[in-house]
ZALUM-840318 format. One record per atom (N, C-alpha, C, CB): residue in three letters; residue number from 1; x, y, z. Coordinates in pm, 1 decimal. Last residue first. Glycine has a CB too. Example, Ala and Ser with C-alpha at 12.3 -4.5 7.8 and 13.67 -1.06 7.14 Angstrom:
rest  nr  X  Y  Z
Ser  2  1285.0  -225.0  708.0
Ser  2  1367.0  -106.0  714.0
Ser  2  1290.0  3.0  787.0
Ser  2  1408.4  -59.8  572.5
Ala  1  1319.0  -569.0  780.0
Ala  1  1230.0  -450.0  780.0
Ala  1  1320.0  -330.0  780.0
Ala  1  1130.8  -447.3  904.6
This chain:
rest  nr  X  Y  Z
Unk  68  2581.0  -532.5  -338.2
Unk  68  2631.8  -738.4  -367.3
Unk  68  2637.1  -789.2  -434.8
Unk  68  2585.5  -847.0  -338.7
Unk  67  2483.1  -290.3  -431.0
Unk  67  2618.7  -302.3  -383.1
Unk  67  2666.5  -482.8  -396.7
Unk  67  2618.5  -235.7  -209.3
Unk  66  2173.4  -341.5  -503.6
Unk  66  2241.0  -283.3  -599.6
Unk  66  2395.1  -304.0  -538.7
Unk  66  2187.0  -128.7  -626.6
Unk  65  2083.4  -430.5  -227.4
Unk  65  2121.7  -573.5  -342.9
Unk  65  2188.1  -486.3  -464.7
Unk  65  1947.3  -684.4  -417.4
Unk  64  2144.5  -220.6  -102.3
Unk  64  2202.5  -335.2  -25.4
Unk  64  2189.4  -381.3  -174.0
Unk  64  2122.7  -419.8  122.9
Unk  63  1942.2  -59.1  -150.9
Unk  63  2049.5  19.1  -211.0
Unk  63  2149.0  -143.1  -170.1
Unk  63  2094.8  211.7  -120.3
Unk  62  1725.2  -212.1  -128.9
Unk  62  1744.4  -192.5  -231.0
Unk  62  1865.2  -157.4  -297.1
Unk  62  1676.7  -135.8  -243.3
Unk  61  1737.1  -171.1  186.5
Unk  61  1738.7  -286.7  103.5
Unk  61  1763.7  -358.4  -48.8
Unk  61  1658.2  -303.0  122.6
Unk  60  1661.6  85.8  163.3
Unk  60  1807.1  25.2  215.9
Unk  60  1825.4  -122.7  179.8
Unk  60  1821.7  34.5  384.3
Unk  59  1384.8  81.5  133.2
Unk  59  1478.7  169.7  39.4
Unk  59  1663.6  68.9  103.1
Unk  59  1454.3  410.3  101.8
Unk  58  1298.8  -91.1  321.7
Unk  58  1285.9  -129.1  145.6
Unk  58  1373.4  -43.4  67.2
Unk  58  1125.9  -101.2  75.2
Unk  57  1326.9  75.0  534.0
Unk  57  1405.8  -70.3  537.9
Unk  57  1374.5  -118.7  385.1
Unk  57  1336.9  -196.2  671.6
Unk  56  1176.7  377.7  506.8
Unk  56  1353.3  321.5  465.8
Unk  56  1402.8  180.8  474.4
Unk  56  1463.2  386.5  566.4
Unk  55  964.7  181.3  507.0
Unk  55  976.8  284.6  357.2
Unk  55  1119.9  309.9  388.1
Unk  55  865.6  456.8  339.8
Unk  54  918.5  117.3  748.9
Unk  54  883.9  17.6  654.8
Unk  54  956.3  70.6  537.0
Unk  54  727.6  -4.3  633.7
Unk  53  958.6  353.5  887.8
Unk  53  1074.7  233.2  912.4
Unk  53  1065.8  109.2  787.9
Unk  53  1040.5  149.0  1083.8
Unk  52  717.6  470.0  841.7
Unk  52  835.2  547.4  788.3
Unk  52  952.5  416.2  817.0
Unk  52  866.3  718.4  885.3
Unk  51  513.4  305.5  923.4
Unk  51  537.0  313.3  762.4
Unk  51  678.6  379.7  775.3
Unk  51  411.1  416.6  661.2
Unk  50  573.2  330.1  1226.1
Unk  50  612.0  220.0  1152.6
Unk  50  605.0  200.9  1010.5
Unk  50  555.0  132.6  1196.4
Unk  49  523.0  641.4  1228.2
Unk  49  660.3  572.9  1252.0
Unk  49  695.9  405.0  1203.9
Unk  49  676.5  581.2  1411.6
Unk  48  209.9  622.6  1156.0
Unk  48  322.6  641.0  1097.3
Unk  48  489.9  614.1  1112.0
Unk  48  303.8  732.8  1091.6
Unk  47  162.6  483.3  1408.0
Unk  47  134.1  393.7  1289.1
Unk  47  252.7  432.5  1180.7
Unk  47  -29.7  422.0  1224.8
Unk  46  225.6  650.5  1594.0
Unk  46  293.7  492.4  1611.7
Unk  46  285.9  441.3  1459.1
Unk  46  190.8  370.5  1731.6
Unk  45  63.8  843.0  1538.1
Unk  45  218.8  842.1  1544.6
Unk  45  270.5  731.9  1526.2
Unk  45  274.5  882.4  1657.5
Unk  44  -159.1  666.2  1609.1
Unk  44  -148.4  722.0  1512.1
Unk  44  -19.2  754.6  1480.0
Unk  44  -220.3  807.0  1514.5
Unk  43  -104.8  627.6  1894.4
Unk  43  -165.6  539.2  1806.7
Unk  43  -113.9  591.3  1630.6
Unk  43  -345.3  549.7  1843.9
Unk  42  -158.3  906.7  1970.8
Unk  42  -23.7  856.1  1970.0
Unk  42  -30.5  680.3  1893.4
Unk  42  34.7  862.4  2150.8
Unk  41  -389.2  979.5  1914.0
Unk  41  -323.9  1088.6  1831.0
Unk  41  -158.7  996.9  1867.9
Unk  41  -355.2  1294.1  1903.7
Unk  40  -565.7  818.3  2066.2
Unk  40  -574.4  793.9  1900.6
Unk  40  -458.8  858.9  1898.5
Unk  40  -704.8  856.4  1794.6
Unk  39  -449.0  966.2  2309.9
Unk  39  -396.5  819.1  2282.3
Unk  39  -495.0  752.0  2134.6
Unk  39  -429.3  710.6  2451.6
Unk  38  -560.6  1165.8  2294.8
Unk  38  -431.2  1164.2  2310.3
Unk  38  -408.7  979.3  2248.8
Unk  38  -387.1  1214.9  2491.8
Unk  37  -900.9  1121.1  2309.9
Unk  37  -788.8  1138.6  2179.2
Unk  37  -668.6  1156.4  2168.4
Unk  37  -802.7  1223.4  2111.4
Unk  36  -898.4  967.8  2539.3
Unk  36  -900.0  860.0  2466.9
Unk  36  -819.3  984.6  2291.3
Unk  36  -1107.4  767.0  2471.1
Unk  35  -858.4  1199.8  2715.9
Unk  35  -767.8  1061.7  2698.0
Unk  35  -753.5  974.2  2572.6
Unk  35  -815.8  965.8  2790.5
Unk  34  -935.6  1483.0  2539.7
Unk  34  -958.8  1383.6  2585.2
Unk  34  -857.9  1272.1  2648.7
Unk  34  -1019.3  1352.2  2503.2
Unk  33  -726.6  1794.9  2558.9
Unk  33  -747.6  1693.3  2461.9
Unk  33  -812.2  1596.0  2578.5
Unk  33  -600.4  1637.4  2370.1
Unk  32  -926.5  2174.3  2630.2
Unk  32  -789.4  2076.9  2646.9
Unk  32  -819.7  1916.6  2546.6
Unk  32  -767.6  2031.1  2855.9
Unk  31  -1103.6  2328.9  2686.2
Unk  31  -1043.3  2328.7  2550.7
Unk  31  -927.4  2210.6  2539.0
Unk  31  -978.4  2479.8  2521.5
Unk  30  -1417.3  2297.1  2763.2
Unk  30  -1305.7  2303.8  2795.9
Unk  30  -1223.9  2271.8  2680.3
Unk  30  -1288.0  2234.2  2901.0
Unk  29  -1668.4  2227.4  2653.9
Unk  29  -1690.3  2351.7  2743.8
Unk  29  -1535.0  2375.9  2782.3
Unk  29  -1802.0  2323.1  2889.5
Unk  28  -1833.4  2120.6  2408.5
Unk  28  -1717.9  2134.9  2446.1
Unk  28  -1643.9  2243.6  2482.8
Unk  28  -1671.6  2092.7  2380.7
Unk  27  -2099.2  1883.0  2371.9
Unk  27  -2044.9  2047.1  2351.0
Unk  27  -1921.3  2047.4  2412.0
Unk  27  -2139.2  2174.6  2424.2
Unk  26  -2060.6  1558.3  2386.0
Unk  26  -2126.3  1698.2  2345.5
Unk  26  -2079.3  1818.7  2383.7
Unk  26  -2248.7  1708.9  2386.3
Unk  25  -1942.6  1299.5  2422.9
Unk  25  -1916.6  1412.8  2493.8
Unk  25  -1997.3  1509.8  2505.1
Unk  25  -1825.5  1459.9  2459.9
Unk  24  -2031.0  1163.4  2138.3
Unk  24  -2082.8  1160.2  2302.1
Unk  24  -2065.0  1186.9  2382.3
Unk  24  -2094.8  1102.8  2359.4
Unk  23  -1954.7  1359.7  1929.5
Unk  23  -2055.7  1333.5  1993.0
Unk  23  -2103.9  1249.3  2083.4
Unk  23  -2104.3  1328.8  1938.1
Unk  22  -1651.9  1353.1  1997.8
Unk  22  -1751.6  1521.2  2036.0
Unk  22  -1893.3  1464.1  2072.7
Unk  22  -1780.2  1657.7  1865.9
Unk  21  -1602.3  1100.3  1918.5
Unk  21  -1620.8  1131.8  2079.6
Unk  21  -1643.8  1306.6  2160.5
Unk  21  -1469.6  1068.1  2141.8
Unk  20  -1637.5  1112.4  1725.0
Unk  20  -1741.2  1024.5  1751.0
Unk  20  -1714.4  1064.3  1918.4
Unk  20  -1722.8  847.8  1685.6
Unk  19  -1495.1  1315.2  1601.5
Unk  19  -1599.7  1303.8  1566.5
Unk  19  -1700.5  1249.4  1631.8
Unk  19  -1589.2  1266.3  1484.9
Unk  18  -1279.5  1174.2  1619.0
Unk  18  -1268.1  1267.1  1664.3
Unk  18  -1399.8  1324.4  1677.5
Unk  18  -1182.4  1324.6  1607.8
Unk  17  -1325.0  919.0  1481.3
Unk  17  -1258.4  897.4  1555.9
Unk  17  -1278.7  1022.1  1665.8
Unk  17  -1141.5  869.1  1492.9
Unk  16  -1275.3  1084.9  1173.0
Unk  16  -1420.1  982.4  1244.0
Unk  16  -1423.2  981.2  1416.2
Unk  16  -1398.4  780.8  1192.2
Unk  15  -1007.8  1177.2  1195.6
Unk  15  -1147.4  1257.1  1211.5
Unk  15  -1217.2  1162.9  1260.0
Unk  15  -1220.2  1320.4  1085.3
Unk  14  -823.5  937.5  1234.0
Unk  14  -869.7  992.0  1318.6
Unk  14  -976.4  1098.1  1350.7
Unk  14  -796.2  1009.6  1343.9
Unk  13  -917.5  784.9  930.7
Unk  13  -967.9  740.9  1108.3
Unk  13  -980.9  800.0  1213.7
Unk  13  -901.4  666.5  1172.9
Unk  12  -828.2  1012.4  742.6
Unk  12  -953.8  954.2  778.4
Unk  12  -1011.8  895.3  934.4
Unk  12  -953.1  850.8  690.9
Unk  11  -572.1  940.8  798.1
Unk  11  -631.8  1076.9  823.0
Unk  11  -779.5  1069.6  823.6
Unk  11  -587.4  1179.3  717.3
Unk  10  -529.7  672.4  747.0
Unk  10  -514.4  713.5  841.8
Unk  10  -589.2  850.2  962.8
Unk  10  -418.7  715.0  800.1
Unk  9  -570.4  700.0  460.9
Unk  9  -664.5  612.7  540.2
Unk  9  -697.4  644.4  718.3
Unk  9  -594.9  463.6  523.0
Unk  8  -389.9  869.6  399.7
Unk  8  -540.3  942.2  384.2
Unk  8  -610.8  819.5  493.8
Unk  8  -622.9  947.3  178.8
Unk  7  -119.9  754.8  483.7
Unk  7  -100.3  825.2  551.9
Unk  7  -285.5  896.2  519.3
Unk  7  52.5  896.7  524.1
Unk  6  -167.9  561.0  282.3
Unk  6  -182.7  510.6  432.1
Unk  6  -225.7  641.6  511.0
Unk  6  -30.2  442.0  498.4
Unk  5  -128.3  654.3  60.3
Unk  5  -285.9  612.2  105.7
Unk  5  -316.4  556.1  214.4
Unk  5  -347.1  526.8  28.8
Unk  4  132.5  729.2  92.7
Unk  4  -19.5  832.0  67.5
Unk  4  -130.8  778.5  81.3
Unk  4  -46.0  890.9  -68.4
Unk  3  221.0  500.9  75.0
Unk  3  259.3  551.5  149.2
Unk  3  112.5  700.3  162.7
Unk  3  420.7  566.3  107.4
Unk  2  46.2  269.3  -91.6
Unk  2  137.9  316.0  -109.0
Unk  2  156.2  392.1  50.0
Unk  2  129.1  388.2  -240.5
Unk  1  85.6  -117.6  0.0
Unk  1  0.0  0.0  0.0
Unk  1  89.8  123.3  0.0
Unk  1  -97.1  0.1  123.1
């Protein structure tokens, strides 16, 4: 999967995601982040950090069989 369609799929989940816990929260009398959206928003980090390790271990891999 490419790298852009991780990173929309992604962007996708966390609106929904963000979305779903305005509405069963409702209105939003304090400005600070939920628990549960800190921890989508580090979930999420996580995800990307593991495409970005995925996308240099194929690039380095590549530059590896062009040198042997």
């Amino acid at each position: 999967m490419p790298l852009t369609v991780m990173l929309t799929v992604l962007t996708g989940y966390l609106a929904s995601a963000r979305r779903a816990v305005r509405e069963r929260v409702g209105p939003a009398d304090d400005t600070g982040a939920s628990t549960l959206e800190v921890v989508i928003l580090i979930l999420g980090f996580i995800a990307l950090a593991a495409a970005l390790v995925a996308v240099v271990t194929v690039a380095v891999n590549r530059r590896l069989d062009q040198i042997t």
